[in-house]
N, CA and C atoms of all chains as a GROMACS GRO file, in nm:
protein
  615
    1UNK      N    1  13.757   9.285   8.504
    1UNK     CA    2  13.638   9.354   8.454
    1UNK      C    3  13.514   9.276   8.492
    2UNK      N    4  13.417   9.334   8.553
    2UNK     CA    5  13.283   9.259   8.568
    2UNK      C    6  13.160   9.315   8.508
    3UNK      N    7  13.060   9.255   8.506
    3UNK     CA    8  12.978   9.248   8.434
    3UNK      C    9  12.882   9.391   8.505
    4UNK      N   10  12.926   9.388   8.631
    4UNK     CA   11  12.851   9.491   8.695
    4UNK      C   12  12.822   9.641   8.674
    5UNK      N   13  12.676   9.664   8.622
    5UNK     CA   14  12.682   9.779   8.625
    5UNK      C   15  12.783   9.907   8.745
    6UNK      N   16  12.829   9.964   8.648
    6UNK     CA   17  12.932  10.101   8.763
    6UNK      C   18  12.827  10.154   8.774
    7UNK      N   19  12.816  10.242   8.932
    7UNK     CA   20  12.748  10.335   8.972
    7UNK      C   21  12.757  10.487   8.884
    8UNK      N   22  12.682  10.517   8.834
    8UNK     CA   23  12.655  10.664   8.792
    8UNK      C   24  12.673  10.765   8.822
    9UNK      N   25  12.774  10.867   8.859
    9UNK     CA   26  12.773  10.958   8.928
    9UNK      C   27  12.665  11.091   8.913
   10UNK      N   28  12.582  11.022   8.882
   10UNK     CA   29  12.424  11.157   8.866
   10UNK      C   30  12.423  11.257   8.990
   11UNK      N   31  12.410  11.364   8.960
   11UNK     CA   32  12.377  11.473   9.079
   11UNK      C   33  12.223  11.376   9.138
   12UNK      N   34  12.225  11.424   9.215
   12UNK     CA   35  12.125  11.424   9.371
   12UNK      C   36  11.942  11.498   9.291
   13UNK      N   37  11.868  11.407   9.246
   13UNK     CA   38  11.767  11.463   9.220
   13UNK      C   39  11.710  11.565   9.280
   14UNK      N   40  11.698  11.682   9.217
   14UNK     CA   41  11.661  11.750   9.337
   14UNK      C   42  11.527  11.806   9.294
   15UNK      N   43  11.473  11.848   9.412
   15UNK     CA   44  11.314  11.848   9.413
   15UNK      C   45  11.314  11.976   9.332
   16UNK      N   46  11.210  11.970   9.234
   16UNK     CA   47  11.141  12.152   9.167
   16UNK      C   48  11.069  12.227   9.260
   17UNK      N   49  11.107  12.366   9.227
   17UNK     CA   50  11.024  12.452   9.350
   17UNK      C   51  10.965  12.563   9.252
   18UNK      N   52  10.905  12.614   9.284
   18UNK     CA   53  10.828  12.723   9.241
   18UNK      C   54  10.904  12.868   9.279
   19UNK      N   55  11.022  12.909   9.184
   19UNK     CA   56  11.078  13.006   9.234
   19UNK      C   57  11.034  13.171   9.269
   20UNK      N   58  10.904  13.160   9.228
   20UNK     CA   59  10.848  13.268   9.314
   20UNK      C   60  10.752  13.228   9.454
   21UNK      N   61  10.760  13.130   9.486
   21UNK     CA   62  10.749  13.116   9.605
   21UNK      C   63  10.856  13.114   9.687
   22UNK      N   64  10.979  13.063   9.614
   22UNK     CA   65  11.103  13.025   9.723
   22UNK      C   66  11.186  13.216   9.740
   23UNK      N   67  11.165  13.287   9.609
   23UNK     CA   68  11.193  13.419   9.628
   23UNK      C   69  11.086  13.562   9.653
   24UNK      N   70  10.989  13.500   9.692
   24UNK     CA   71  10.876  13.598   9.738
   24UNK      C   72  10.860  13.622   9.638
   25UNK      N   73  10.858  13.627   9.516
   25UNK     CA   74  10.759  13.716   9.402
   25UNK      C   75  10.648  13.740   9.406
   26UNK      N   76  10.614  13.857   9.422
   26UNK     CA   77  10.416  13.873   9.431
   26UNK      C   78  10.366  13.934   9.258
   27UNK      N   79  10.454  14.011   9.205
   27UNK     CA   80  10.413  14.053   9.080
   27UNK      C   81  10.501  13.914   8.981
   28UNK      N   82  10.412  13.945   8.882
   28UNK     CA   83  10.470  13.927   8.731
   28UNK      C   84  10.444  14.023   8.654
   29UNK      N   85  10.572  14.066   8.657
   29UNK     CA   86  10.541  14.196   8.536
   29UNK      C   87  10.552  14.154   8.421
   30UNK      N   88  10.477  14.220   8.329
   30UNK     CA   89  10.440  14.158   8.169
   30UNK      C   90  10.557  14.311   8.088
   31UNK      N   91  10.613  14.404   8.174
   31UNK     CA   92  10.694  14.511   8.081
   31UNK      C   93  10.832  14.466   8.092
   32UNK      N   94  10.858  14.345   8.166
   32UNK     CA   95  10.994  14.240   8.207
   32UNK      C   96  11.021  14.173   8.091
   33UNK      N   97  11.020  14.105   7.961
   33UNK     CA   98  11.015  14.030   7.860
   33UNK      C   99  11.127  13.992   7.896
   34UNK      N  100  11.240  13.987   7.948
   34UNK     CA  101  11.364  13.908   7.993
   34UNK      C  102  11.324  13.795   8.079
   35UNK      N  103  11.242  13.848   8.197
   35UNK     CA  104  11.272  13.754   8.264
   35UNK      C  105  11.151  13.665   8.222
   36UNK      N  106  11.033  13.689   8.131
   36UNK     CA  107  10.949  13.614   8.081
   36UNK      C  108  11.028  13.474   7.988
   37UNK      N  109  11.115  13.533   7.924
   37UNK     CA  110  11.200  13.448   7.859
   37UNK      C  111  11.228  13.326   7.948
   38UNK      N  112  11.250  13.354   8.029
   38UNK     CA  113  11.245  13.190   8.097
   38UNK      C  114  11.138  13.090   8.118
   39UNK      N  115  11.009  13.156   8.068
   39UNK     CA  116  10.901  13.043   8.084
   39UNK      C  117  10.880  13.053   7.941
   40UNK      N  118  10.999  13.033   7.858
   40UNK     CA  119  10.967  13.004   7.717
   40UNK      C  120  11.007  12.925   7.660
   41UNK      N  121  10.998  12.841   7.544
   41UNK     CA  122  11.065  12.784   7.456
   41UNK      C  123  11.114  12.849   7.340
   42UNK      N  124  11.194  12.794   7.333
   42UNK     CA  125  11.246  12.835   7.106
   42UNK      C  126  11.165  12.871   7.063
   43UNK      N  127  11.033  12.817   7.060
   43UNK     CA  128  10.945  12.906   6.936
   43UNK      C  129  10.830  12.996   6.989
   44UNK      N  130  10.824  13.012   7.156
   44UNK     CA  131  10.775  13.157   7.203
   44UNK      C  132  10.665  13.122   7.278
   45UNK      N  133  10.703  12.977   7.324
   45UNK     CA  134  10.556  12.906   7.351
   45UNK      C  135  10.562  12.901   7.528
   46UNK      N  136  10.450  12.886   7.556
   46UNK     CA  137  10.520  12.954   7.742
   46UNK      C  138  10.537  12.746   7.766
   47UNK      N  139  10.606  12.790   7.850
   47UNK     CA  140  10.649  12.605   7.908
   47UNK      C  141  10.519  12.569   8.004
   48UNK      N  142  10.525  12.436   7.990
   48UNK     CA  143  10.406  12.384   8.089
   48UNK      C  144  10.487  12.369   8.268
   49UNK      N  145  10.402  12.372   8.348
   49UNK     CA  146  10.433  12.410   8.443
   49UNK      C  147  10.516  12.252   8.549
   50UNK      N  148  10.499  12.142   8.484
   50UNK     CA  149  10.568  12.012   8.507
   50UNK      C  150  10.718  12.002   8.436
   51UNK      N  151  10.772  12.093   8.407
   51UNK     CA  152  10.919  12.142   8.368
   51UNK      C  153  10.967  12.266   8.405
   52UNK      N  154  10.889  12.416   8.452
   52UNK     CA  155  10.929  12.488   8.513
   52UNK      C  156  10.982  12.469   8.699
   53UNK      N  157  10.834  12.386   8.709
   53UNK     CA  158  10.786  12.403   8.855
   53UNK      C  159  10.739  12.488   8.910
   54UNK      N  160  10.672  12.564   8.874
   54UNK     CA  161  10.595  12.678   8.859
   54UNK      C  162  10.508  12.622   8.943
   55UNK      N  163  10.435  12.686   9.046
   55UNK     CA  164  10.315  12.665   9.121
   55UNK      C  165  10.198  12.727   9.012
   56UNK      N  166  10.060  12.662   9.073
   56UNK     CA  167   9.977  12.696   8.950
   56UNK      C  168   9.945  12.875   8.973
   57UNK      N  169   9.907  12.873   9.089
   57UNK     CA  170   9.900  12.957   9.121
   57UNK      C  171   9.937  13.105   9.069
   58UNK      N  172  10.086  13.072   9.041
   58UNK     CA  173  10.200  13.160   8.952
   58UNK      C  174  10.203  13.142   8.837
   59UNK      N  175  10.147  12.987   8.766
   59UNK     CA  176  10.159  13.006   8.652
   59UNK      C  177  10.022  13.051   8.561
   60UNK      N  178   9.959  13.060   8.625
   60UNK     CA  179   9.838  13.186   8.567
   60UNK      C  180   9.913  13.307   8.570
   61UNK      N  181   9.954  13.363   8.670
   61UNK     CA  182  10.032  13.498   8.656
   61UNK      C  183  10.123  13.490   8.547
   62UNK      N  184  10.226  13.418   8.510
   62UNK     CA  185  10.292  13.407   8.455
   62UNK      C  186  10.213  13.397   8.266
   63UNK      N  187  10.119  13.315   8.251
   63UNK     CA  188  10.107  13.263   8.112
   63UNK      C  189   9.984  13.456   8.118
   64UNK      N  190   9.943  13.514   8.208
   64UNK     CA  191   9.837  13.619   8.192
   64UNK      C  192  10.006  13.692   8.108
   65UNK      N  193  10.070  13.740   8.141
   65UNK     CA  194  10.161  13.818   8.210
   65UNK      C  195  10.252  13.786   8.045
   66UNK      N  196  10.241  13.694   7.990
   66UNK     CA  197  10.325  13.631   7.835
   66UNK      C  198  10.212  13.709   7.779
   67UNK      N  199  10.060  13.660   7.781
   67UNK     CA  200   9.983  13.756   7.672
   67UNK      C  201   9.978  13.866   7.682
   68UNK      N  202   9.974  13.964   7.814
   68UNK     CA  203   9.997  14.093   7.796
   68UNK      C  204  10.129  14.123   7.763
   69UNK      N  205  10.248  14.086   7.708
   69UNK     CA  206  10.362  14.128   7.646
   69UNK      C  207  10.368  14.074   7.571
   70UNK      N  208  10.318  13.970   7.478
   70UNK     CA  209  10.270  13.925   7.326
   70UNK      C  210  10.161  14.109   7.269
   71UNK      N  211  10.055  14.102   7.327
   71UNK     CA  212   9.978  14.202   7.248
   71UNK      C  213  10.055  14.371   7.240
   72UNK      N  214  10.128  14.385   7.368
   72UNK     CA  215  10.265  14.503   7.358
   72UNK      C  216  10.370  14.471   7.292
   73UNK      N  217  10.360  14.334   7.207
   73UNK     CA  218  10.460  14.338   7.107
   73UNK      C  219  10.616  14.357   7.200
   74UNK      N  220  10.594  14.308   7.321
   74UNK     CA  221  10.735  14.284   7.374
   74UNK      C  222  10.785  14.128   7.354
   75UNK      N  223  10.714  14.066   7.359
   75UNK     CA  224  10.703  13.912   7.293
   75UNK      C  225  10.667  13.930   7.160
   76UNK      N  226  10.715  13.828   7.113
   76UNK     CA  227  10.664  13.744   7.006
   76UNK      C  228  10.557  13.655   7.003
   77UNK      N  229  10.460  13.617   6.906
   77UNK     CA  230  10.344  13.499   6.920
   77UNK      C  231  10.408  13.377   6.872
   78UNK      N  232  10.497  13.361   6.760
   78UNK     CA  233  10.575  13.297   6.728
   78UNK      C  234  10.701  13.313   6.700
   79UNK      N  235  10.763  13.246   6.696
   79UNK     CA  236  10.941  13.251   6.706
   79UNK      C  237  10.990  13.163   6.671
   80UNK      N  238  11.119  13.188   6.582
   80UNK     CA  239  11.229  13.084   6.554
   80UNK      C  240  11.357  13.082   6.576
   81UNK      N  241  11.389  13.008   6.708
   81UNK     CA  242  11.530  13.014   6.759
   81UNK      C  243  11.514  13.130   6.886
   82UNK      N  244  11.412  13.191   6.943
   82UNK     CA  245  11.404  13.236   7.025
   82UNK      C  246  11.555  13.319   7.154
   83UNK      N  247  11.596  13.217   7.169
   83UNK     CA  248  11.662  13.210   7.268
   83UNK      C  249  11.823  13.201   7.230
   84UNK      N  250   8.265  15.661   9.243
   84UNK     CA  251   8.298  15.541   9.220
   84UNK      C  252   8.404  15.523   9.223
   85UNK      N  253   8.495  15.409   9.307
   85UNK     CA  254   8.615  15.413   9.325
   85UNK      C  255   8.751  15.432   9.254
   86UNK      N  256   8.833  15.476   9.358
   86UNK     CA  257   8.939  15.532   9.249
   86UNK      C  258   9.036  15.403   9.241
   87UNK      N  259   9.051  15.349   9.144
   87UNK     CA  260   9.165  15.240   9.091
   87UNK      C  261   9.296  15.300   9.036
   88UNK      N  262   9.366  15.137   9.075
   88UNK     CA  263   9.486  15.238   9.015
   88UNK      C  264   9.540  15.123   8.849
   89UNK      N  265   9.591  15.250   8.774
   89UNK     CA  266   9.614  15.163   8.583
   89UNK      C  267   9.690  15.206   8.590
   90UNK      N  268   9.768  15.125   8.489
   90UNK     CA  269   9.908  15.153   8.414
   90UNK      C  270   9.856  15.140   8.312
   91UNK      N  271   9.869  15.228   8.165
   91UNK     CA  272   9.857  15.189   8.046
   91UNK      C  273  10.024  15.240   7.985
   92UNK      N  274  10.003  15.103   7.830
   92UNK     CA  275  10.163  15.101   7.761
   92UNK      C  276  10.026  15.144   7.613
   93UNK      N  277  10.115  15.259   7.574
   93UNK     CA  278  10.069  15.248   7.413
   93UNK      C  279  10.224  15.325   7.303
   94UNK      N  280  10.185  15.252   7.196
   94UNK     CA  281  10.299  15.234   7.086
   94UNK      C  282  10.263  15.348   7.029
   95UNK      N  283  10.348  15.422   6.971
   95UNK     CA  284  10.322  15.571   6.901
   95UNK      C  285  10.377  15.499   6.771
   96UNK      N  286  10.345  15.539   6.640
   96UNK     CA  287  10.424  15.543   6.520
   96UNK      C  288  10.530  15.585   6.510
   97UNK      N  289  10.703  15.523   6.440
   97UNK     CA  290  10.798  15.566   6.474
   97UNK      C  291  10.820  15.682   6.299
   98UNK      N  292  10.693  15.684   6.235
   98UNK     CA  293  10.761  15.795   6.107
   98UNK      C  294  10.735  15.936   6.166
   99UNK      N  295  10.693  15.979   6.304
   99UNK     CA  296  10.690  16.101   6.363
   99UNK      C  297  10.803  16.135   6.373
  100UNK      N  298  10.773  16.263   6.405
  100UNK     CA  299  10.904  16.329   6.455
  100UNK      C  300  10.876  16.398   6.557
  101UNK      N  301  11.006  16.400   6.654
  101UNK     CA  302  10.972  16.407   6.817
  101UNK      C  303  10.901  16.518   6.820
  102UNK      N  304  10.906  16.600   6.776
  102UNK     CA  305  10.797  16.694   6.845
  102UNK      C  306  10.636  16.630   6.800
  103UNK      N  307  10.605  16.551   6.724
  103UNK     CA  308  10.472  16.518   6.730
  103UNK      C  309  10.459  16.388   6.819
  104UNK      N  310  10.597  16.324   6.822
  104UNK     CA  311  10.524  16.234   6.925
  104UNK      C  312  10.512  16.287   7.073
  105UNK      N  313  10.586  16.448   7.091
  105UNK     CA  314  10.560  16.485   7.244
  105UNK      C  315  10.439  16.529   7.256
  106UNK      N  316  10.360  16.603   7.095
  106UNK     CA  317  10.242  16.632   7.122
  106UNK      C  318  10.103  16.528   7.178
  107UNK      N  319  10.177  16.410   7.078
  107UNK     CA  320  10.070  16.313   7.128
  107UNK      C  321  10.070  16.293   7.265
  108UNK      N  322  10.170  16.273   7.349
  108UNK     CA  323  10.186  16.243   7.472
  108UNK      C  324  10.105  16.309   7.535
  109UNK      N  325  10.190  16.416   7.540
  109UNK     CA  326  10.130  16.531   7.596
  109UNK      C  327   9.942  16.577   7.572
  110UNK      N  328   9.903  16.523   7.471
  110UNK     CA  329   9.756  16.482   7.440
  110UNK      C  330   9.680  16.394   7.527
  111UNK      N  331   9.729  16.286   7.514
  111UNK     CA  332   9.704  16.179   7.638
  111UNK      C  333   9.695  16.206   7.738
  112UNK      N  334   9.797  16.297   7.781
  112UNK     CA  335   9.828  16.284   7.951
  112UNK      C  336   9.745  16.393   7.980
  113UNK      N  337   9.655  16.528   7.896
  113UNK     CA  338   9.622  16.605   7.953
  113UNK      C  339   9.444  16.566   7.967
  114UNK      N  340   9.418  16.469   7.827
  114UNK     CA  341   9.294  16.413   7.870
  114UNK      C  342   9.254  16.324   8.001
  115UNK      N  343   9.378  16.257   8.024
  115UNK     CA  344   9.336  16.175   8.170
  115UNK      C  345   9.307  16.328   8.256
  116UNK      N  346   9.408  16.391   8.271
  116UNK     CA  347   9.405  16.507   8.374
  116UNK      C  348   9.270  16.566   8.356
  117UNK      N  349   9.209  16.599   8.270
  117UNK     CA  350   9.094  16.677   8.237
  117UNK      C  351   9.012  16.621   8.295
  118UNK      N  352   8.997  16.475   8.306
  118UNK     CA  353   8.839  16.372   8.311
  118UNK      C  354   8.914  16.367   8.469
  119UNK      N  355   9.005  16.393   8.535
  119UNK     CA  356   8.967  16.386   8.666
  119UNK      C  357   9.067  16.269   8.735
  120UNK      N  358   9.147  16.212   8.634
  120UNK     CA  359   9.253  16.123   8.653
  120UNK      C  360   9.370  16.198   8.749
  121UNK      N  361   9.476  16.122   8.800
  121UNK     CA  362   9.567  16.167   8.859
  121UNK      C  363   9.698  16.077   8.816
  122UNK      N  364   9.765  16.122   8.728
  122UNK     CA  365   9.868  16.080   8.670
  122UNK      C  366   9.995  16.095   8.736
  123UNK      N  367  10.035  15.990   8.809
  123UNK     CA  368  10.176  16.029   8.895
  123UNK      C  369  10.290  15.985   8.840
  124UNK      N  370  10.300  15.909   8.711
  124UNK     CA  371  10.397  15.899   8.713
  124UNK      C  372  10.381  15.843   8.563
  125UNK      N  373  10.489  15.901   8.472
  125UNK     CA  374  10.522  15.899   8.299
  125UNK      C  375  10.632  15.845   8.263
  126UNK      N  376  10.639  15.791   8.182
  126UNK     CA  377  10.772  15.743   8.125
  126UNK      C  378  10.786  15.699   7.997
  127UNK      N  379  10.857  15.764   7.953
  127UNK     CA  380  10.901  15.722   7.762
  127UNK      C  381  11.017  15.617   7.761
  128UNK      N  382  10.998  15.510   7.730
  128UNK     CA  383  11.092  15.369   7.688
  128UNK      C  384  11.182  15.388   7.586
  129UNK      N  385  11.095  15.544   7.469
  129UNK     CA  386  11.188  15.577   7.341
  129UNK      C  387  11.143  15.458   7.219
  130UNK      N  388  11.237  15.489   7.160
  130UNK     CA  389  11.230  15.381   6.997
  130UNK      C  390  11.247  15.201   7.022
  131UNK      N  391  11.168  15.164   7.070
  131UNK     CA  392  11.229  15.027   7.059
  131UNK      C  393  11.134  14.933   6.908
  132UNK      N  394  11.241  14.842   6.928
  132UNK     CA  395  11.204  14.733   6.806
  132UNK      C  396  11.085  14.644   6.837
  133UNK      N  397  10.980  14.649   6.752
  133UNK     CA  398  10.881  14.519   6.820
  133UNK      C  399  10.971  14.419   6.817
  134UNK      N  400  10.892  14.307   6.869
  134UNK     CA  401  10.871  14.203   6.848
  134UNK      C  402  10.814  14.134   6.708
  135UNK      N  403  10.729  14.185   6.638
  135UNK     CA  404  10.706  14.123   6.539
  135UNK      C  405  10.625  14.266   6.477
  136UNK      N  406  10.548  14.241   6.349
  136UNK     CA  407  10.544  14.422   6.286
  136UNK      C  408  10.396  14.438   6.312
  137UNK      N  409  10.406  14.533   6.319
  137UNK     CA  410  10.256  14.599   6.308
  137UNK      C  411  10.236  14.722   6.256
  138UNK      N  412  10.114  14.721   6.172
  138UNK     CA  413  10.104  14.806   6.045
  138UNK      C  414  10.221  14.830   5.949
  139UNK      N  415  10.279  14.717   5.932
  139UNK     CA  416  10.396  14.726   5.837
  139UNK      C  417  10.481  14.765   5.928
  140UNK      N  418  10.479  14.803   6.069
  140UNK     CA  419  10.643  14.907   6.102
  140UNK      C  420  10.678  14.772   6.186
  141UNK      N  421  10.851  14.787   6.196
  141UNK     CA  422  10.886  14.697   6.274
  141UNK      C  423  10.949  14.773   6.426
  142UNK      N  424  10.931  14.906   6.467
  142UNK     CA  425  11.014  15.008   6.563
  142UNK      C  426  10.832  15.095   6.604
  143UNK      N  427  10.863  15.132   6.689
  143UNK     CA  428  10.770  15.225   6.796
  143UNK      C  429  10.821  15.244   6.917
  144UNK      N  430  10.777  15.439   6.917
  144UNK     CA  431  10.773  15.446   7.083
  144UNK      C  432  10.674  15.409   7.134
  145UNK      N  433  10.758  15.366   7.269
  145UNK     CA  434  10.669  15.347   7.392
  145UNK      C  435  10.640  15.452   7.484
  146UNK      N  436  10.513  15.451   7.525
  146UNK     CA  437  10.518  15.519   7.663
  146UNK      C  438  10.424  15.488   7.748
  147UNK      N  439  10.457  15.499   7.872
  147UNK     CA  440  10.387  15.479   7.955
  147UNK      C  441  10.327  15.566   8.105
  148UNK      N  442  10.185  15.486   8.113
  148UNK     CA  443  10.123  15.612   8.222
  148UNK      C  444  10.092  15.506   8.348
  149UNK      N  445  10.086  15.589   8.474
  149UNK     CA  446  10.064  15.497   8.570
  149UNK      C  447   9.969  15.631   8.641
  150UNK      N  448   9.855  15.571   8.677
  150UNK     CA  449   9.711  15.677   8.678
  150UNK      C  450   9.628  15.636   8.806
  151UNK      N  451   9.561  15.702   8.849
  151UNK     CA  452   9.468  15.682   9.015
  151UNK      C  453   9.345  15.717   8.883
  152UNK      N  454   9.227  15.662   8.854
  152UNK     CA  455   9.103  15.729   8.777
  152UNK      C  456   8.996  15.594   8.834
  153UNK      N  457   8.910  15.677   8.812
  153UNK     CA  458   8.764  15.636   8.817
  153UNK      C  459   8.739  15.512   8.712
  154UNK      N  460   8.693  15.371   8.763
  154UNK     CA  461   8.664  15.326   8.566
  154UNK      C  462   8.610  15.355   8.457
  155UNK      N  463   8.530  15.488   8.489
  155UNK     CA  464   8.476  15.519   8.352
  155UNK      C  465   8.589  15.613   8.266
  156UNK      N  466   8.653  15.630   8.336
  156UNK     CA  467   8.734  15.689   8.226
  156UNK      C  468   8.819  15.634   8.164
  157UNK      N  469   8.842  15.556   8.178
  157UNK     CA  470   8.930  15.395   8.082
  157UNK      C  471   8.810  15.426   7.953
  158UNK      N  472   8.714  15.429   7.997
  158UNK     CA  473   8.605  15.372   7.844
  158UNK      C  474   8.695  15.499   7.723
  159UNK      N  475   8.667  15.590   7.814
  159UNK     CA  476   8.697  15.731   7.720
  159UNK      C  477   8.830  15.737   7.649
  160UNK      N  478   8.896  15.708   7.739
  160UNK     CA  479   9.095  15.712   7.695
  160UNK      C  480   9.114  15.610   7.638
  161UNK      N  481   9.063  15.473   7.625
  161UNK     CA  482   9.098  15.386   7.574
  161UNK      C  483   8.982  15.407   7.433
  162UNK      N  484   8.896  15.512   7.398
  162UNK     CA  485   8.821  15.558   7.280
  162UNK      C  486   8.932  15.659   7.215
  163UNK      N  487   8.986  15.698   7.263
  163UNK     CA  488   9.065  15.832   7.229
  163UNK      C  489   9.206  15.762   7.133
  164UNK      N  490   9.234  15.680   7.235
  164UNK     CA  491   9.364  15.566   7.195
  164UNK      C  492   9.335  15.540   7.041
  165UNK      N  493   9.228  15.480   7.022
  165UNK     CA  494   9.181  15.406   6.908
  165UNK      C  495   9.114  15.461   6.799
  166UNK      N  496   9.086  15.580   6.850
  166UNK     CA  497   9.030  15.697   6.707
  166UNK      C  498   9.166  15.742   6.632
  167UNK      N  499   9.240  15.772   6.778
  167UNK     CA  500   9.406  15.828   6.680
  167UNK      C  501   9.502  15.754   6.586
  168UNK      N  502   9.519  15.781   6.495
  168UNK     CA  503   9.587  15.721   6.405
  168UNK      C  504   9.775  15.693   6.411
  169UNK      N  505   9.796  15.801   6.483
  169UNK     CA  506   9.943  15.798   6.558
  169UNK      C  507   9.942  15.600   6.612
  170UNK      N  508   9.871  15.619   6.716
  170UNK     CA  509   9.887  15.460   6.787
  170UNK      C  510   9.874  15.347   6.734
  171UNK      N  511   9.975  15.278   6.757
  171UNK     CA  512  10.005  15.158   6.710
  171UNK      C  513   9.916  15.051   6.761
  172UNK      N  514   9.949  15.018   6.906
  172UNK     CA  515   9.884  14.924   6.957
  172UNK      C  516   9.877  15.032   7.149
  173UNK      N  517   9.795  14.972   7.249
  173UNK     CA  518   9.783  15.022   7.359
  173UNK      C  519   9.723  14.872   7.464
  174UNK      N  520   9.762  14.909   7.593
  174UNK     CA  521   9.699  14.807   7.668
  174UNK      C  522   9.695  14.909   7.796
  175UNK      N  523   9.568  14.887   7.869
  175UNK     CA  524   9.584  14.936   7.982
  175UNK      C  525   9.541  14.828   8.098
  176UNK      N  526   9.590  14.854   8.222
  176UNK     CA  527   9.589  14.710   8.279
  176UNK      C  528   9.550  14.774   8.432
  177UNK      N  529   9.395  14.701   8.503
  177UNK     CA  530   9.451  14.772   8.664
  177UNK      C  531   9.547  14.700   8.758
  178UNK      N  532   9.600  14.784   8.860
  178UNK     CA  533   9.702  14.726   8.914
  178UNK      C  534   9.656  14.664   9.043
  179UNK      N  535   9.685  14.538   9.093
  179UNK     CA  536   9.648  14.564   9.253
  179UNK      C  537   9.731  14.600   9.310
  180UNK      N  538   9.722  14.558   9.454
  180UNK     CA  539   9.826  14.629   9.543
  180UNK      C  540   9.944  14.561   9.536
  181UNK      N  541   9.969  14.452   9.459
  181UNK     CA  542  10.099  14.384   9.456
  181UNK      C  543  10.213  14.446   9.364
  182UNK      N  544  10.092  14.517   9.241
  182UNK     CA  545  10.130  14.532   9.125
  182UNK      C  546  10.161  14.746   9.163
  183UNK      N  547  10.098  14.708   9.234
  183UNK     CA  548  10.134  14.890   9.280
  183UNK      C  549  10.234  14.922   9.396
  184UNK      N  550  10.246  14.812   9.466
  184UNK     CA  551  10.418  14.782   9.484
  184UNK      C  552  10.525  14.756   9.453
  185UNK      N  553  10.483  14.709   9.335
  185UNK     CA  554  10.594  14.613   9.251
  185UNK      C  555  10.664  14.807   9.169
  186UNK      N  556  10.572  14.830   9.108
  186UNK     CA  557  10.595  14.994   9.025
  186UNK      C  558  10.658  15.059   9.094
  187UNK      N  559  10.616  15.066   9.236
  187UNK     CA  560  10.712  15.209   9.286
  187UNK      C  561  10.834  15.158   9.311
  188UNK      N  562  10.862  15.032   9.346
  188UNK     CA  563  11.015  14.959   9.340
  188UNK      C  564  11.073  14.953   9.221
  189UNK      N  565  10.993  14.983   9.120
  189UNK     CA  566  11.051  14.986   8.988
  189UNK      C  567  11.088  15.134   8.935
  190UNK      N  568  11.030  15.210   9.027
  190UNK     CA  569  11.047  15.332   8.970
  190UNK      C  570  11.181  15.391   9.061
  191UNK      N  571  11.202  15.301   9.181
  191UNK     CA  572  11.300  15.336   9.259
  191UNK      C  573  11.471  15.267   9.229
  192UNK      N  574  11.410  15.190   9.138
  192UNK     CA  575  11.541  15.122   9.045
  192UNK      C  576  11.569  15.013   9.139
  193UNK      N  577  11.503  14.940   9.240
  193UNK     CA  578  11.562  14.880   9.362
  193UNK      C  579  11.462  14.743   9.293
  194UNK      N  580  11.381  14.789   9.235
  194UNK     CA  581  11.277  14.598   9.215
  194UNK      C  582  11.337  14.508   9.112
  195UNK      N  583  11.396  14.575   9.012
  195UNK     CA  584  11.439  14.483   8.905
  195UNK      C  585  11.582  14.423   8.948
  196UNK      N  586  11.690  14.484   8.992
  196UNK     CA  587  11.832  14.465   9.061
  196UNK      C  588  11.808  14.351   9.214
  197UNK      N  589  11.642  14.337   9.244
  197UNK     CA  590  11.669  14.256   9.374
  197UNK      C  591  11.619  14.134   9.300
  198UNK      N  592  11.569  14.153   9.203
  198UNK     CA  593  11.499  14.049   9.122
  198UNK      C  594  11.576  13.964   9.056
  199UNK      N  595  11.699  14.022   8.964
  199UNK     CA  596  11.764  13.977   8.891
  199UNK      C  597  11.870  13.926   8.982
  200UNK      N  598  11.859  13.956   9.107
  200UNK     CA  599  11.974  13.926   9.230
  200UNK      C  600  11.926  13.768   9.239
  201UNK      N  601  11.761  13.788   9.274
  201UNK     CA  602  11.734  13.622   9.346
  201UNK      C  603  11.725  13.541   9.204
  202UNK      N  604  11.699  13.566   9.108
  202UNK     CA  605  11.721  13.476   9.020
  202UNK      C  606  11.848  13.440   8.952
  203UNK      N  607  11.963  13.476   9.010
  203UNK     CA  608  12.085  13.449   8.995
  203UNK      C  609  12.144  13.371   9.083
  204UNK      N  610  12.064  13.343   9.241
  204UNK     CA  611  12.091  13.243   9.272
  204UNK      C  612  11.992  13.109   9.222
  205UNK      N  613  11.899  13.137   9.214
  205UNK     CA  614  11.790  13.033   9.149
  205UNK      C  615  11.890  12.981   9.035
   0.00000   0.00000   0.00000
């Protein structure tokens, strides 16, 4: 037995991309509340864009796109357990 | 003055009964037509559950209009929206051309199925 740290078998860091750039997305639809769900947290809060990877670009579309389906009441403003 | 293109979503009260919520519709859709709008395309979502309540209700229909109009007539329809007591809540939104591509792929059932395709490999 040695003292030596064992190597870690960690996956391969892999770089964040902005998946509507890597899948062409030009809209964000705000009548989608599914797939909005993914720029959410548990309690309905849109994620910051340094954990999505969201380009900013998109994530204006994206956080416009949460308030127009918050005020259509397809979202929630707050939430518990969301997800 | 140019013709834009809107989508509006507005919530009907769910203590109607269908024939008054077709009247309302049918209210709506004939005032855009009147003021000169061109309404191509309607769609009822039916009874769904909010998200959270409004005016005490927790259920409303939806429906929705997708319209070619002038901007002044938003002022008017979105006055009309808000005098009626039927409506819950309404948003009307203009579309650009991304967003007026994105609709007719949605209306062709082909935008949401290619969507939910690439984010299944994502």
């Amino acid at each position: 037995m040695t003292l030596m740290n064992e190597p870690v078998n960690r996956q391969e860091n892999r770089k964040k991309y902005c998946r509507f750039q890597k899948h062409r997305i030009k809209y964000v639809d705000y009548k989608d509340p599914d797939f909005l769900l993914k720029f959410l947290n548990e309690q309905g809060k849109i994620l910051p864009r340094r954990i999505t990877g969201t380009s900013l670009k998109f994530q204006k579309r994206v956080a416009k796109a949460v308030k127009r389906a918050r005020q259509i009441a397809l979202l929630p403003y707050v939430a518990d357990g969301l997800k | 003055m140019k013709v834009k293109n809107y989508e509006a979503v507005f919530i009907i009260s769910p203590v109607l009964s269908e024939e008054q919520i077709k009247e309302a519709v049918d209210k709506f859709s004939s005032l855009l037509k009147d003021s000169g709008a061109d309404v191509y395309h309607s769609e009822d979502w039916g009874l769904r559950k909010l998200a959270y309540p409004i005016e005490k209700k927790s259920t409303g229909f939806y429906q929705l209009f997708e319209f070619k109009a002038s901007p002044e007539v938003i002022a008017k329809f979105e006055l009309e929206l808000k005098r009626d007591e039927r409506v819950l809540r309404f948003l009307t939104v203009s579309l650009d051309k991304y967003g007026v591509e994105y609709n007719e792929r949605r209306r062709n059932g082909l935008g949401k199925k290619s969507e939910t395709k690439t984010e299944e490999v994502a």
